[in-house]
C-alpha atoms as one frame of an Amber mdcrd trajectory, in Angstrom:
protein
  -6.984  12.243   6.399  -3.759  13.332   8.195  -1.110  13.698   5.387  -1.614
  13.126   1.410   2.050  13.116   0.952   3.318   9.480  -0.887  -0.187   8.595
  -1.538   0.244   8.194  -4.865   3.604   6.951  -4.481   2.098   4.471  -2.194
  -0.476   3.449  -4.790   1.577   3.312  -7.641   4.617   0.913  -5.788   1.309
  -2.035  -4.837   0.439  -1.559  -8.465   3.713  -2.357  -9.795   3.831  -5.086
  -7.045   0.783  -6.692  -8.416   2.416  -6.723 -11.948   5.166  -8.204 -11.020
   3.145 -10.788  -9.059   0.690 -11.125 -11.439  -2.060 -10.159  -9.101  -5.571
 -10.143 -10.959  -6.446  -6.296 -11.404  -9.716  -5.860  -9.174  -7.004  -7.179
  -6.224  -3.688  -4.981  -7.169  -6.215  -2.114  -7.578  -7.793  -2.770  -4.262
  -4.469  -3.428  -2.232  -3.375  -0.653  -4.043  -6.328   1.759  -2.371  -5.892
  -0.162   1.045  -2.225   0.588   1.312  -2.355   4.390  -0.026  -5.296   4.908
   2.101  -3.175   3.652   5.512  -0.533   6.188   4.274  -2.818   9.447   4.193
  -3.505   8.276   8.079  -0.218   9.411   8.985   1.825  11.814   9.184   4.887
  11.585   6.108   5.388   9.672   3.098   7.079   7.235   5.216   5.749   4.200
   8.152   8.224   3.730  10.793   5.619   1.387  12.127   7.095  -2.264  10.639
   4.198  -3.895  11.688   2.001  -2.275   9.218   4.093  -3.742   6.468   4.295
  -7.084   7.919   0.434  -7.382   8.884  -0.178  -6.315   4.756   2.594  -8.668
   3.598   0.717 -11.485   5.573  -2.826 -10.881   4.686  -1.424 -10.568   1.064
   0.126 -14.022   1.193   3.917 -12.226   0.544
């Protein structure tokens, strides 16, 4: 863990993804972990790193 800052931000924005996608639950809550555990990797609430976002939106099917 580098940085807990926007974890739950992080969390909470796949979450309301999945709702508005109508993800099943076990999946939102899964992508949900996946993404807010990338985000305590690094350093800010923030990726600069695009290619993190498009290698998520891709395995996601978005």
């Amino acid at each position: 863990m580098v940085d807990t800052v926007g974890a739950g931000d992080a969390f909470a924005s796949i979450c309301i993804l999945g709702l508005l996608r109508d993800w099943d639950l076990a999946s939102m809550l899964s992508r949900a972990q996946v993404f807010a555990s990338l985000i305590v990797g690094m350093r800010g609430a923030t990726v600069r790193d695009t290619a993190l976002y498009q290698r998520l939106k891709q395995q996601w099917g978005l």
